[in-house]
C-alpha positions in Angstrom: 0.0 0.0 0.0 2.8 2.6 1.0 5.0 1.6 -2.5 5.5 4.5 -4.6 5.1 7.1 -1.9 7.6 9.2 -0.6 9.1 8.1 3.1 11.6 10.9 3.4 12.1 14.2 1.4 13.7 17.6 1.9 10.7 20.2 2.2 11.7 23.5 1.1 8.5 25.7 1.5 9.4 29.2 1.7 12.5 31.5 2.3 14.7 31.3 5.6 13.8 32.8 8.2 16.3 35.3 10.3 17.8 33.4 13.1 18.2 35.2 16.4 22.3 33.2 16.0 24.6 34.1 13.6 26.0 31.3 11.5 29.6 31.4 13.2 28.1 30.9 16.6 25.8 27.9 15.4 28.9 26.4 13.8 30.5 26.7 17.1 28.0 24.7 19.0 28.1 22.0 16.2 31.9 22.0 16.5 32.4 21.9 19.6 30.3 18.6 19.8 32.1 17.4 16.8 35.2 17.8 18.7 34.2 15.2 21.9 32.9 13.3 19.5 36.0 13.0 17.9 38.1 12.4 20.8 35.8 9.5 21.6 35.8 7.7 18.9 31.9 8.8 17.5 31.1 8.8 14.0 28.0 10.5 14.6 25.3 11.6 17.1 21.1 11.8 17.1 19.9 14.5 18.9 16.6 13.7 20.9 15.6 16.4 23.4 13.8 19.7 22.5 16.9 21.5 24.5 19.7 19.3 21.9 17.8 19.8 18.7 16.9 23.5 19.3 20.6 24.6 20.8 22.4 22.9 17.5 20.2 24.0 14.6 18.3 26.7 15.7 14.8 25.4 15.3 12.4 24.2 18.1 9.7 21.7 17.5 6.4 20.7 19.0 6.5 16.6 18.8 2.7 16.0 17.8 3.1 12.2 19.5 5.7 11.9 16.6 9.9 11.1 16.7 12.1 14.5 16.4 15.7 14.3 16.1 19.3 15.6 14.8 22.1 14.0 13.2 25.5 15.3 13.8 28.0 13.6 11.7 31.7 14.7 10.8 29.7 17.1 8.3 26.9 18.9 8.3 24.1 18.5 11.0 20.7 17.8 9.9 17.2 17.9 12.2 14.8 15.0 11.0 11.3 16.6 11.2 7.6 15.5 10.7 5.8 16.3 8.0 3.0 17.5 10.0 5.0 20.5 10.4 5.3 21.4 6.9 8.3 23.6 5.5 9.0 25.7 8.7 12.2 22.6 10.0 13.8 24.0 7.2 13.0 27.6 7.4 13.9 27.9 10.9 16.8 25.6 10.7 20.5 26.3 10.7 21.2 24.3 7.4 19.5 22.0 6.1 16.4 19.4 7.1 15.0 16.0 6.3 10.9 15.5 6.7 9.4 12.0 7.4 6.0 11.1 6.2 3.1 8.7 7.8 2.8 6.8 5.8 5.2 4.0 7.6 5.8 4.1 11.0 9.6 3.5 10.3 10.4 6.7 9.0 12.1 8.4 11.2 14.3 5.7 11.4 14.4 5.0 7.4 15.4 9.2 8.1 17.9 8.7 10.5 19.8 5.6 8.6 19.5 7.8 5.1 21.8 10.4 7.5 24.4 8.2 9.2 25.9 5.8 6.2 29.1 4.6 7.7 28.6 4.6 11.0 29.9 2.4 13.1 29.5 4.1 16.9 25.8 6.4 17.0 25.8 8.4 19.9 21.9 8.8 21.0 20.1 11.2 24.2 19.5 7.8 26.2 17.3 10.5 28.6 15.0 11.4 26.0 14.4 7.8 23.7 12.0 5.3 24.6 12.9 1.6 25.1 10.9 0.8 22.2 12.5 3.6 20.1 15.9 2.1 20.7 15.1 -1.6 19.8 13.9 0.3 16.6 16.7 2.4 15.8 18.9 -0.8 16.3 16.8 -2.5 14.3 16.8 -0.2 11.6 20.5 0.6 12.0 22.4 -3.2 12.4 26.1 -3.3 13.2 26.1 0.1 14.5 26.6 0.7 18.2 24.5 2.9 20.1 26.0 4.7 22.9 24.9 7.6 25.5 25.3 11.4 24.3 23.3 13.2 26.8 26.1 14.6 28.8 27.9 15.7 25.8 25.5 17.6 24.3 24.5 19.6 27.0 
């Protein structure tokens, strides 16, 4: 039934909006987590919490019972948003954005493995992710390990 239709997209749908940070100082805060993660050995990390997404790209989110995150690789951070929510991810964003549809209930995690190719050691917000989401983001991401960020990325 969900064949032909789009599970994740980019969702441009308007023009950037001003961001109360400048791009230096939200290149910093991605930096600066791309440094620890660096020094300990982490390819990449998923940002769960409202305070992680919104203090590395800018943009805060109301959930809507659906999965919100951030991927922070070596390169450029990404937020994975909902498509309830439109264009504005990407409007508000610092960067880029990925949107998710409904019509699977495994797209945020089709999302977050289309972000982290390579990845051998995902750093997650164990505070903020359900059991269930993490037997589904190990599910959908085999081989890779999962280890705690929350610290960190505070």
């Amino acid at each position: 039934m969900t064949e032909g239709m789009l599970h994740v997209m980019e969702w441009r749908n308007g023009d950037k909006a001003l961001s109360p940070f400048s791009e230096a100082e939200m290149k910093r805060r991605q930096d600066d987590l791309r440094g620890w993660m660096a020094a300990n050995e982490v390819d990449a990390g998923l940002l769960t919490s409202f305070h992680g997404i919104t203090y590395h790209s800018g943009w805060l989110f109301c959930c809507f019972g659906r999965n919100y995150g951030m991927v922070i690789p070596q390169g450029n951070g990404t937020p994975i948003s909902a498509g309830i929510d439109g264009g504005q991810p990407w409007r508000r964003s610092f960067g880029g954005n990925i949107t998710y549809t409904d019509w699977r209930r495994d797209n945020f995690h089709r999302a977050v493995r289309q972000l982290t190719p390579g990845v051998k050691r995902l750093r997650i917000e164990f505070d903020r992710v359900s059991l269930d989401d993490r037997k589904a983001l190990e599910a959908a991401l085999p081989g890779v390990e999962v280890v705690d960020i929350a610290i960190a990325s505070m």
